[in-house]
C-alpha positions, 0 to 999 in steps of 0.5 A: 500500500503506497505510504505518505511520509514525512518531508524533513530537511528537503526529502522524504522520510519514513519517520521512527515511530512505526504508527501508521493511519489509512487515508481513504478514497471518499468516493470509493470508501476503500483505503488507498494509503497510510500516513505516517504518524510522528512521534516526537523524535520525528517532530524534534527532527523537523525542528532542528532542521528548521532551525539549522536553516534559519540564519542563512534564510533569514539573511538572504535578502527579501527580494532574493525570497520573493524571488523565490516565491515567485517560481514557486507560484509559478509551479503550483499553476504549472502543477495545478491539475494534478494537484486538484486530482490529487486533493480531491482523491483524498478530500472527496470535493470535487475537481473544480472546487479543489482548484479554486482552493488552490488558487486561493492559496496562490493568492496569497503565495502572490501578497507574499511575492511582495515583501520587499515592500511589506517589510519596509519599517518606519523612519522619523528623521530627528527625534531629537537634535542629531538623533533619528529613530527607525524601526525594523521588521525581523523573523522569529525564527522556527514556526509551525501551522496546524491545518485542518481537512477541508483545505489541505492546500489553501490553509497550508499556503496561507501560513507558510507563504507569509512566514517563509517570506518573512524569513522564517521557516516553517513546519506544517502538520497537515490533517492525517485524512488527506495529507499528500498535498501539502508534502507535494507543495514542499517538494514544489517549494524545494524545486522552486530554490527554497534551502533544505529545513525551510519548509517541512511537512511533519505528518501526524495526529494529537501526538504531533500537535502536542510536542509541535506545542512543547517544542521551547525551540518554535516561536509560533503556532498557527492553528485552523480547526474545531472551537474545542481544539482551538482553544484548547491549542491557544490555551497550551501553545500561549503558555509556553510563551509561543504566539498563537492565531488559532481560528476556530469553528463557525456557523455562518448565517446568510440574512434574505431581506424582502426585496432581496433578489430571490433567484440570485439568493437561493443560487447563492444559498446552493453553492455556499451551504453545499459546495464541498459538501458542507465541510468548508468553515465558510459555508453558510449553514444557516438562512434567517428568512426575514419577513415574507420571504420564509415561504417563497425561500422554501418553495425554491430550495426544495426543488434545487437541493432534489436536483443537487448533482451528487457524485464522484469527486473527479467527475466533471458533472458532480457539484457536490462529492462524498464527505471525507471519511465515513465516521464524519458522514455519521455525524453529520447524519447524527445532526440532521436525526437531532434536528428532528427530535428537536422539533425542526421541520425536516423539509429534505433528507439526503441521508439515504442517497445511494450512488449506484456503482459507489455504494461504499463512498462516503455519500449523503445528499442535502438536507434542508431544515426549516423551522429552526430555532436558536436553541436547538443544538442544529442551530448552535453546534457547527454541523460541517456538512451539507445541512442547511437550517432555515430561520425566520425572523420577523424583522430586521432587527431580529434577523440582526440580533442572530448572528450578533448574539451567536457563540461564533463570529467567523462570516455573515452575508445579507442579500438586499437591494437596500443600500442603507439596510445593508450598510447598517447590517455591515456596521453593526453586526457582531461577525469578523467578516460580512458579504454583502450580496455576497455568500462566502465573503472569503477576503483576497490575499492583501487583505485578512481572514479572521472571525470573532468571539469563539471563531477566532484566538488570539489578536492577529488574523490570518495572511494579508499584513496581520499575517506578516505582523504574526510572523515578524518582531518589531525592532525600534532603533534610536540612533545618533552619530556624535561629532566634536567634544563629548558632552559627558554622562546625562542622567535625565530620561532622554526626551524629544528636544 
């Protein structure tokens, strides 16, 4: 069975544990490899390989990295229909979406290629007579990303872009359920120009994560992945005095005013609440119908979600593939059964859907809820599959105080004609990112991604400049060049005359 290893020190590795887990095909349901699983002597290996090259990486200058980078993009987009076939493979999302995904990355691979630019530090010419004061950004040194499943390429390149740009080097612990694609971006990165020990690939499960935490020589941790976990990782890593970004779970609302557009709305609720099948922390699981509109949302989801095309992953006409492993696809199934003896009104059950030919895959169709209430744990817990729970609200208002008012604040969109109205929501709403007319408001690569309250840990976003803020010191400089006779010995605290 072909085995996944780790990626230390510019090559493949089989590590020394000798633990293994499967890596399944979603589509078929048959394991299709094993991953090795870390034990800390293989993490310590990873790290002291990112350490050993730290000082020659950190010296080269900011162009020499971008220089870099830029072959590197280069290559992904060279690569990029094999990646999408491979992340598929093991994901279970469909081609064309495991491309965007990748492109996204990119995008942020492309903000990277600028750093000369993004380093640059501020000067103030005399701070004082005959002083200057500048400052200066500087790497910290051997930093590490913990990703989750449902992005294996994106995730891994929003992080470690940044951060091998800014100097640092870089250790990822991709998920272990489809871990082939961030050893493969590695090697790409390698053929690219990136040194030996830049970028490492330490594959694993708790195990790993834990001496990635424990480990005194990394400085920072970035973690994307459940709430529970999240906290949990900021909590440990911030206590050994490491920085931590540790972004968390969602439940994501979509607010459908009266005169909204209905067509473009529901179109817009098919692709965000089940492209990826659900499993993306974007997506929108939760529709507040404001208003009229409950009936008429209804009336038009049913028919779309019945005709939802679901399939393999690699087959161009499936718009919705498998979910990644069998356990996952019980517990999404486990949800929508809660829903009901919750009292929700099942309006379509995709838990029977059968895939003739692929009766092993880990398949389920969509599912709609209406109904819902914000007590009911469908509404509260992250579902992270295709489940889609309807809301109604009488009133704007009362939309606006759902998504303000719930635990997580990762995204929020509104779907209205009514600039005013839309302006107001943007304002006032108690979410980190807001789309409006907009389902998935994802922001480009310049800007940042992060949520609020119990989506997010930690006081930085994701990539854009909070990103290169994450991954640099600040360093502040006073400087003066004394000429003539020395003044002697001033015993007042220096001061701006």
């Amino acid at each position: 069975m072909r085995e996944i290893q780790h990626y230390i020190d510019g090559r493949p590795t089989a590590g020394r544990s000798g633990r293994f887990g499967p890596v399944y095909n979603p589509t078929t349901g048959e394991q299709q490899a094993k991953v090795a699983l870390a034990s800390v002597e293989d993490v310590a290996a990873a790290v002291a390989s990112a350490r050993k090259a730290f000082p020659d990486w950190a010296s080269q200058t900011p162009l020499a990295r971008a220089r870099v980078m830029f072959k590197f993009k280069a290559l992904v987009e060279d690569n990029l229909d094999s990646l999408s076939a491979l992340l598929s493979s093991e994901h279970g999302k469909v081609k064309s979406d495991a491309a965007g995904s990748i492109q996204r990355g990119l995008e942020v691979v492309e903000f990277s290629c600028g750093i000369p630019h993004l380093l640059k530090g501020e000067f103030s010419d005399s701070v004082a007579r005959g002083i200057d004061l500048y400052s200066m950004r500087q790497p910290l040194g051997v930093v590490a990303g913990i990703t989750p499943f449902n992005f294996p390429a994106m995730i891994p390149m929003w992080m470690f872009a940044v951060a091998v740009a800014c100097g640092n080097t870089f250790i990822i612990k991709p998920s272990e359920k489809d871990p082939s694609v961030p050893v493969r971006l590695a090697e790409l990165f390698r053929q690219a120009g990136g040194p030996e020990g830049v970028l490492n690939v330490v594959q694993g499960d708790k195990a790993a994560v834990d001496a990635l935490i424990a480990h005194p020589d990394i400085q920072a941790i970035s973690f994307v992945g459940s709430t529970p976990i999240a906290a949990q990782v900021y909590a440990a890593a911030a206590a050994t005095g490491k920085r931590v970004q540790a972004m968390g779970g969602a439940k994501n609302h979509m607010i459908v005013l009266p005169d909204a557009d209905m067509g473009q709305a529901v179109d817009a609720l098919m692709g965000a609440a089940y492209g990826s099948a659900g499993e993306r922390c974007m997506a929108v699981s939760v529709a507040v119908a404001v208003g009229r509109t409950g009936d008429e949302l209804v009336e038009r989801l049913k028919p779309r979600v019945d005709a939802l095309k679901v399939g393999p992953s690699l087959d161009p006409a499936s718009e919705m593939g498998p979910l990644v492993t069998r356990e996952h696809l019980e517990k999404v199934k486990g949800y929508v059964g809660i829903g009901q003896q919750e009292g929700a009104r099942l309006v379509h059950d995709g838990r029977d859907f059968r895939l003739q030919g692929y009766e092993n895959g880990f398949f389920m169709g969509g599912c709609v809820f209406d109904d819902v209430r914000p007590g009911m744990r469908i509404y509260k817990e992250e579902i992270f599959g295709p489940v889609l729970s309807i809301v109604r609200a009488t009133d704007f208002e009362a939309a606006l105080r759902l998504p303000s008012e719930h635990d997580y604040g990762n995204g929020v969109a509104i779907f209205t004609r009514d600039g005013d109205a839309a302006r107001d929501f943007a304002q006032r709403v108690n979410v980190g990112m807001v789309g409006i007319n907009v389902p998935i408001p994802v922001p480009l690569g310049f800007h940042s991604f992060g949520g609020w309250k119990r989506s997010a840990f930690g006081d930085t976003n994701q990539y854009g400049m909070e990103g290169v803020r994450f991954y640099t010191h600040v360093k502040t400089v006073t400087a003066r060049w004394p000429t003539g006779i020395r003044a002697g010995a001033d015993f007042n605290i220096p001061t701006g005359r």
